[in-house]
N, C-alpha and C positions, 0 to 999 in steps of 0.2 A: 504494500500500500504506500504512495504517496500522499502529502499535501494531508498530513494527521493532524487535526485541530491542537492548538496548543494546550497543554499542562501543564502543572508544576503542581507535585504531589511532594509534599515535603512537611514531618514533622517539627514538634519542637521539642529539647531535650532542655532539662535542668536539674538543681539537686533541687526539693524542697524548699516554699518559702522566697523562691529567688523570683519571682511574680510572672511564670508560666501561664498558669491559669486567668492572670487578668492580662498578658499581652495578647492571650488566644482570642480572649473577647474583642481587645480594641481590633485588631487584624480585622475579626468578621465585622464590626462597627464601620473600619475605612475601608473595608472592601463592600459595602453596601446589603453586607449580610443582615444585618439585625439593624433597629435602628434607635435600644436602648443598652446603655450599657451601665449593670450594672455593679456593684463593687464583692468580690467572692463573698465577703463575711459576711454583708449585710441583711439583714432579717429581711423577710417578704419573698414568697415564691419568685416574684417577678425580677428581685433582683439578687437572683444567684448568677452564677457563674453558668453558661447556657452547655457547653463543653461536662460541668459535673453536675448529674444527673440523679444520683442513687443517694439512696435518705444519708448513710456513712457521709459520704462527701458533702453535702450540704451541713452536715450539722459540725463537722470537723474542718469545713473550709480547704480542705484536698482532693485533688485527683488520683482515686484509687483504680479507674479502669481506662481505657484508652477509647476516646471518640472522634468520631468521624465527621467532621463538615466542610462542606463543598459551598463556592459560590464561585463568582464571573466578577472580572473587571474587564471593563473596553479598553486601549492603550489609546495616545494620543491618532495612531496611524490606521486605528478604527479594528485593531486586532482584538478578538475577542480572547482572553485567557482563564481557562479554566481553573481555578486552586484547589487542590486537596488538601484538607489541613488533618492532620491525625494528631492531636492533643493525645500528649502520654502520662501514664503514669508518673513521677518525680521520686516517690516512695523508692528505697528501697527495696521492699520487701514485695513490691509487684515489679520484678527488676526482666522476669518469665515473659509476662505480656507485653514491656516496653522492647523486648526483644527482640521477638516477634513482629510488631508493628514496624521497628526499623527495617527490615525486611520489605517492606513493602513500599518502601520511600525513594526516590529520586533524590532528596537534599533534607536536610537539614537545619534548625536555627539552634543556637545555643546559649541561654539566656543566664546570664551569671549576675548573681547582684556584686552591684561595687564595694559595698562596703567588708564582703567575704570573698568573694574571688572565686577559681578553684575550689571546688569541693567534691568531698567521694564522691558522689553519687554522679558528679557531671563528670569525672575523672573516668569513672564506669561506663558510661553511656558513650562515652565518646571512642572509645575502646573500638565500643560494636560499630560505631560507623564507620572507623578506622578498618577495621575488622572486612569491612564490603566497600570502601573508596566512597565512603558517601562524605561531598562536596557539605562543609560548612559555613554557614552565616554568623558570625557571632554579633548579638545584641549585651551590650552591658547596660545592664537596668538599674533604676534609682538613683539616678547620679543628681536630685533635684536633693537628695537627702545625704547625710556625713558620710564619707566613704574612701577607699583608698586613692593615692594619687593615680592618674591614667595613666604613666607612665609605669606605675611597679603593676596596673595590669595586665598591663601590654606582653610588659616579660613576662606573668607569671602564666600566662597565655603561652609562650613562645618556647617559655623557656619547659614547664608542666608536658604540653602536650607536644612538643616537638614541632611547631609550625609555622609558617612564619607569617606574620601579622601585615594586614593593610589596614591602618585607622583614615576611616570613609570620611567621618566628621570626628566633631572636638565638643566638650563639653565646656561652658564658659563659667572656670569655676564649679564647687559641689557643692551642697550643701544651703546652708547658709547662705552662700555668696554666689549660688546657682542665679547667673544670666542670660542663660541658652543656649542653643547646639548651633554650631558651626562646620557646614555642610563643605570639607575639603574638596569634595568632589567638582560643586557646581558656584560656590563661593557665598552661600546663602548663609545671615543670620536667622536663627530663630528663636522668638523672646517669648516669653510669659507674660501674659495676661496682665494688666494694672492691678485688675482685682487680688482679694486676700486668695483664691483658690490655685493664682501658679499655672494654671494651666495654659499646655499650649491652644489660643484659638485664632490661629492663622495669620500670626506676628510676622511676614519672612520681610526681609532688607537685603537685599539684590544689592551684594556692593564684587568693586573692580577685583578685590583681592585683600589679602592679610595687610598691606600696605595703605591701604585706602582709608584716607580719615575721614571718614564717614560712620566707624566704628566707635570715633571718637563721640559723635552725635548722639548714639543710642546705648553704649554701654559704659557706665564708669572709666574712670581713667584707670584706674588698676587691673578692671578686667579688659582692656583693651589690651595695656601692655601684656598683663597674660596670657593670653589668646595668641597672641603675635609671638608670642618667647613659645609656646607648647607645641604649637599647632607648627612654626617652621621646623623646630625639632624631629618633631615627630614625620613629618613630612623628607626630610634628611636621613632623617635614623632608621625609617624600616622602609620596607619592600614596598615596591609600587606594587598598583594592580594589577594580576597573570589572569586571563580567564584559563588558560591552559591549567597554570598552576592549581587554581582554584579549584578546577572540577576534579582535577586528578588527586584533591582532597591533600593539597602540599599546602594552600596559602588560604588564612581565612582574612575576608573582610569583614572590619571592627565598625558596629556604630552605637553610641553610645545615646542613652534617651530614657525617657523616663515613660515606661506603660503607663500609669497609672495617670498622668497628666499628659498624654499622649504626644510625649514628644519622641521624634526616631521611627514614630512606627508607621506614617507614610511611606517615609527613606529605605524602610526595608520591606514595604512590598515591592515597590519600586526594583529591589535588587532581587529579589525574588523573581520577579519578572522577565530583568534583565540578562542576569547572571547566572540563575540556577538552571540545570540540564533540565529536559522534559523525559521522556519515557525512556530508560536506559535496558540494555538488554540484560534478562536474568538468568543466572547461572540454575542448568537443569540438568536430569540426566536424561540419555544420553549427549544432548547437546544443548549448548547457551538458546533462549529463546529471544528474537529480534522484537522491537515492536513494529517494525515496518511486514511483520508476517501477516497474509490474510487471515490464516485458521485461527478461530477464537480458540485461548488459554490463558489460564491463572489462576490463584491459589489462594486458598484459606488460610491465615494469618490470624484468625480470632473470629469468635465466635460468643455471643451474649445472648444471655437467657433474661426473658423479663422484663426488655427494654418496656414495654407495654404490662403489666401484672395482670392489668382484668383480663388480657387476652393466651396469656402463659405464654407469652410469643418465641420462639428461637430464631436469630439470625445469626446468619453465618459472611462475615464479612472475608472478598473477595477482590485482590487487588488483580484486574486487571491487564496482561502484561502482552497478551499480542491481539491481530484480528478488531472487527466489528460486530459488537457484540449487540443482538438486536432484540427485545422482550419476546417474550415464547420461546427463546432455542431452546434446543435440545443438547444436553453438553455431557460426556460422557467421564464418571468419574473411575478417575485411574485409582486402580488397585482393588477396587470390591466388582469391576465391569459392570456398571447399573448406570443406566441414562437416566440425567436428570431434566424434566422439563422445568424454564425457569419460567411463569408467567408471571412474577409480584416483581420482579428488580426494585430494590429502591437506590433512591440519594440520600443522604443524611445532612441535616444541621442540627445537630448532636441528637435530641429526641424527636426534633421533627424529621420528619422523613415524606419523599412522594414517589410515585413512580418514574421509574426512567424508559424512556420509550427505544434506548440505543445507548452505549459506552465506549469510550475507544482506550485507547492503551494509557495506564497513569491513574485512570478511576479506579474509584474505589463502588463495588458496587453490594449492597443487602441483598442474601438469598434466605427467605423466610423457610425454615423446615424444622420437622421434625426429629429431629436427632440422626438427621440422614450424612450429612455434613460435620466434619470433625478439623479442626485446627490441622494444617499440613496435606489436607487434599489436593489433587490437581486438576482442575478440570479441563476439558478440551472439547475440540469439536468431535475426537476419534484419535490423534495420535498420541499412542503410548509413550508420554514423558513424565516427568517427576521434579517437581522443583524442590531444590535441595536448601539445607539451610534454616528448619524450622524444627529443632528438638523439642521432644520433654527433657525436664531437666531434673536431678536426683534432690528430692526435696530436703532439706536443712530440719526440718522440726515433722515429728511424727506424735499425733496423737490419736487416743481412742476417743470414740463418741459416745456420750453419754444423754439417752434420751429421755425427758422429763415425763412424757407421757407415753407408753410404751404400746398402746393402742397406734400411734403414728409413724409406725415401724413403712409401711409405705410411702408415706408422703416425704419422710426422712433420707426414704432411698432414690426415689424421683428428682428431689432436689440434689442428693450428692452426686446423683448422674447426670443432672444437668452442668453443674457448676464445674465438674471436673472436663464435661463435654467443652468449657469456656477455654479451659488449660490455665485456669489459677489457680489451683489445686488440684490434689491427684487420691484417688481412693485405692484403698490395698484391699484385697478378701485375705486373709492368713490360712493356708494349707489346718491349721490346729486352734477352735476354736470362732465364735460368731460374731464378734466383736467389730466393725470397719473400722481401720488406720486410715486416718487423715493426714495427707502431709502436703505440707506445706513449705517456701523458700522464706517467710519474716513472720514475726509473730504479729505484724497488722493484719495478717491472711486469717488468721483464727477468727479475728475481731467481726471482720466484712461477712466470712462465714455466717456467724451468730447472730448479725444483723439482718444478714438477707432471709437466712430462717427464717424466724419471726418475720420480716414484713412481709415476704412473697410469698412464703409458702404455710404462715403459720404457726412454724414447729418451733418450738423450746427444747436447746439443747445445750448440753455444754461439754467438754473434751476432761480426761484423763490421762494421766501421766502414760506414757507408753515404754515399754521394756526394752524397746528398741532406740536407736540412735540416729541411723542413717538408712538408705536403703539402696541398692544397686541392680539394675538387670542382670540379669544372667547369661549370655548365649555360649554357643560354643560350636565348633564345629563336627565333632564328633555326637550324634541323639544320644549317642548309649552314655556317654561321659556327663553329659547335662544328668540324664534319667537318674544316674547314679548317685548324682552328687545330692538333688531333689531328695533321694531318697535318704540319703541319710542324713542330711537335716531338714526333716520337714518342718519342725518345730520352730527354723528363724526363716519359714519360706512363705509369701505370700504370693497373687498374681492381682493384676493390676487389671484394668476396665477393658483389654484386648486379652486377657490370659495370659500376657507373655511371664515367666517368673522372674521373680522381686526377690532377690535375698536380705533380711532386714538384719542388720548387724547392731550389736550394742554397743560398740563404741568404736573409736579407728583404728586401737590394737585389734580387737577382733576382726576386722575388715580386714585389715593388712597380713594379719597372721591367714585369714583363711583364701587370701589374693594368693601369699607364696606358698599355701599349699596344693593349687589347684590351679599350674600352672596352664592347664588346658583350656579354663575357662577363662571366659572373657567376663570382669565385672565393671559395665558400665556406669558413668552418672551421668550420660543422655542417652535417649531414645530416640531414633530418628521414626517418623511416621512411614509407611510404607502404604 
């Protein structure tokens, strides 16, 4: 196919706290998505964060699941650009599903607050994009509020993550003595509001350059002079701008701004636009998938139960990666041979959702089922391929369940099949004994558990210590060596929601001591889907 409508399917990654969830909003605010915005914490249904959706995240002010929303900006030259935004997780402890959704990105934005810099969590995440050459944006946020100088986080940037930095614009001053962003690029001031709120509303001063006393007219004398001392600096001192570079995930461009007073966050859809790749080709087996391919293919990346509760709804979200995908096909899913007719497609803006009548490569699209559809499917028009790159992963904390009312011994199983169908947890059966092992990668995953219980499905439960530590698949290549080994510890064996065997170990001497006894086997901590 030629002449593919534009895209740009790109998440945003951060640790916690660094203001992910209220840049997600403004984005859909300046891209014409919504047309209130308002602040994560604040009370009233109407003014949550439209990205977090589920009672946890409203009441905790975090993004515990990863959502989807799409909209459209015209460009100056009448180009119509499509954005997939995939809002993730921040949490640690859903670090499984933000995995997975990078997967299914073209780019990336990477939001750090100034006053922390660097931290785990963005350290982690940045890893995985590192991991597949996914092209970074980096936004540094709150610079309206105290924070470190721009320059120590340039390096901590540069120096952290190994790459090398282009600062787009300049902040005028932080803080306190915050005067507005200064657009290196295009040579634009932009100020805040007279009023007491700060905010940017559409201040810019179009001057000749850093040289220009014109500067002198609209900002303090000392933020003049500083602007002029940072910004040629900085402009001297690091890397111009490579698109080569860029995309090949070696050089991030730096813009600094404040979501929350919506300043910067024009300037980076702008770069989004301009600079981020549209549909890139995905690594499969037996071979890489182009998007310029007619035959529709793409893969399950996540899967949510409940987005709707009166309706016990499943979708299975599907990114899109070749072909023209058009409502009613028929798309054949690799690995169990069953065609799937798709007639509901939806789009998402996080809860709302409508049909799509047609997809092209970079969407993201909802297929509503019934537990038909599982995280790591592939589907196609007909050719046997496999998109690689999507494991379970050996979960960190193992618990029993413990049910309050023992009459809802169904409805408790319904729902663990459902949520484990999501891949945010994982359910064990144990070879000895009726008890399900829940496990989990952070202990917020317990929490979200307990909560969606109760509000979706009802049921009161709560978890018990388990005797276990860790858990590992088991394969081997020899049946008879597997059969053997099964058998003679059936008591630390359990099988997981496919059958495959789980050997649950109680701590990492045990694991390791029963690793180099049994050198035949293979004891995984991922599972690829098949």
């Amino acid at each position: 196919m030629t002449n593919l409508p534009e895209r740009r399917t790109f998440a945003i990654i951060s640790h916690p706290d660094a203001g992910k969830t209220t840049l997600t909003e403004k984005l859909l605010l300046v891209g014409g998505a919504i047309h209130l915005a308002g602040e994560v914490k604040a009370r009233g249904a109407n003014r949550r964060a439209r990205s977090d959706w589920m009672k946890i995240e409203q009441q905790r002010g975090i993004s515990v699941t990863s959502s989807v929303m799409t909209f459209e900006r015209t460009e100056a030259d009448g180009t119509i650009i499509t954005f997939n935004l995939l809002d993730t997780p921040g949490h640690e402890d859903f670090s499984e599903d933000t995995y997975r959704t990078l997967t299914a990105v073209d780019s990336a934005v990477m939001v750090i607050d100034a006053a922390r810099g660097i931290e785990a969590q963005t350290r982690k995440l940045f890893e995985v994009c590192r991991l597949r050459n996914v092209p970074i944006i980096t936004f540094v946020n709150k610079v309206d509020r105290e924070g470190r100088a721009p320059f120590e986080l340039l390096d901590e940037v540069a120096d952290a993550l190994a790459l090398d930095v282009c600062p787009m614009s300049w902040p005028v001053g932080m803080g306190g003595t915050f005067e507005g962003i200064y657009d290196l690029a295009y040579n634009r001031l932009y100020q805040p509001a007279d009023d007491a709120t700060g905010a940017f509303e559409g201040k810019v001063v179009p001057v000749a350059g850093l040289d220009d006393p014109a500067l002198e007219g609209v900002l303090s004398p000392e933020g003049a002079a500083l602007l002029r001392e940072e910004a040629e600096l900085a402009q001297a001192g690091y890397a111009a701008f490579d698109m080569a570079a860029y995309r090949a995930g070696d050089l991030t461009p730096v813009y600094f701004g404040s979501a929350l007073k919506d300043f910067g966050v024009a300037e980076l859809i702008d770069a989004l636009s301009g600079f981020a790749p549209g549909p890139r080709a995905q690594p499969a087996e037996p071979r890489d998938v182009s998007p310029e391919e007619s035959q529709v293919a793409g893969f399950i990346f996540k899967v949510q139960a409940n987005m709707n509760p009166q309706h016990r709804d499943r979708v299975a979200f599907m990114r899109l990666c070749a072909g023209r995908f058009k409502r009613g096909m028929k798309l054949a899913q690799i690995g169990t041979g069953k065609t799937i007719a798709v007639h509901s497609p939806l789009l998402f803006l996080a809860r709302d959702r409508e049909l799509a009548d047609e997809a092209w490569p970079g969407d993201i699209i909802g297929i509503p089922n019934h537990g038909t559809l599982r995280v790591g499917d592939t589907l196609t028009e007909g050719e046997v391929l496999r998109f690689t790159g999507l494991p379970n992963f050996a979960p960190e904390i193992l618990r029993r369940i413990r049910l309050a009312d023992p009459t809802k011994t169904k409805q408790l199983r319904n729902a663990l099949n459902d949520m484990a169908e999501e891949g945010i947890m994982q359910v064990f059966h144990p070879s000895i004994g009726s008890q399900w092992i829940v496990g989990v990668v952070g202990q917020l995953q317990l929490d979200v558990l307990i909560s969606r219980l109760q509000a979706e499905y009802k049921v009161d439960a709560g978890f018990e210590a388990s005797p276990w530590d860790t858990a590992r698949w088991v394969t081997a290549d020899d049946p008879k060596a597997l059969d053997e080994f099964v058998g003679q510890h059936r008591a630390a064996m359990a099988e997981d929601r496919d059958g495959a065997p789980v050997f649950m170990a109680k701590d990492a001497w045990e694991l390791n001591y029963i690793t180099g006894r049994f050198p035949a086997l293979r004891f995984a901590a991922t599972k690829d889907r098949r």
